[in-house]
N, C-alpha and C positions, 0 to 999 in steps of 0.2 A: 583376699586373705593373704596368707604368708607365704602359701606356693606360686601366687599372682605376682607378689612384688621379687621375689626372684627373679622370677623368670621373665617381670620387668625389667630390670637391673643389667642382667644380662644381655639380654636385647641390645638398651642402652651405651654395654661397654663393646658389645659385638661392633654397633655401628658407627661409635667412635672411634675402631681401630680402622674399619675399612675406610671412615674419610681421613684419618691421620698417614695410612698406609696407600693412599689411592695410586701415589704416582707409580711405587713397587711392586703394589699389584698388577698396574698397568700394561709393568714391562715383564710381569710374570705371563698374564696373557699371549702375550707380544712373541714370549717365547715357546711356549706353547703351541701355540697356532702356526711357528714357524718349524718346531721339531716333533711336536706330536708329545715328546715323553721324556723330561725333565730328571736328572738321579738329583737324589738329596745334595749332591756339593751344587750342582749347579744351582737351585733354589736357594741352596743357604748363600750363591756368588749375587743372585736380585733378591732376596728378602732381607740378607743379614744374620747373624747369631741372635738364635732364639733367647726373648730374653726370659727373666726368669720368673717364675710362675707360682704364686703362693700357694695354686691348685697342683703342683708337680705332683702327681702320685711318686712313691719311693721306686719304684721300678723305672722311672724316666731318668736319664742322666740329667746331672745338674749343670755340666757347662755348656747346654745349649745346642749341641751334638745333637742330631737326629739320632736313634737307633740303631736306622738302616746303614751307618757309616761306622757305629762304634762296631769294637770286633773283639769275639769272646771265645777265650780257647775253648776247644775240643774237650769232652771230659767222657771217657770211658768210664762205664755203668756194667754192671756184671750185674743179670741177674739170676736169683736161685729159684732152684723151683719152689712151689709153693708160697713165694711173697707175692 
């Protein structure tokens, strides 16, 4: 049915990336197994800038930026009682 071919599809473009991506991931590996624990620049230094994603939910940056790197001011919240 139509939740079958989905999640066909997917599959699909899953294991198309990983052999398009093998050598990068190799050396994702590579780095891994040599540090243990990777920060987002150094993965975006062997992956690349994320590209762009026509599944980007609106709360994902759109240039590619992990999250863990973008930086959001501070916002002071007062609250009252009763809210």
């Amino acid at each position: 049915g139509a939740v079958r071919d989905i999640i066909e599809g997917a599959l699909e473009r899953a294991e198309a990336m990983v052999l398009d991506k093998r050598e990068q991931l190799d050396a994702l590996v590579a780095s891994l197994l040599d540090k243990e624990t990777l920060d987002a620049t150094e993965v975006m230094a062997i992956l690349g800038p994320r590209p762009e994603d026509p599944y980007r939910t609106p709360t994902e940056p759109a240039n590619g930026v992990p999250e863990s790197v973008v930086t959001v001011p501070e916002v002071e919240v007062e609250v009252q009682p009763g809210d």
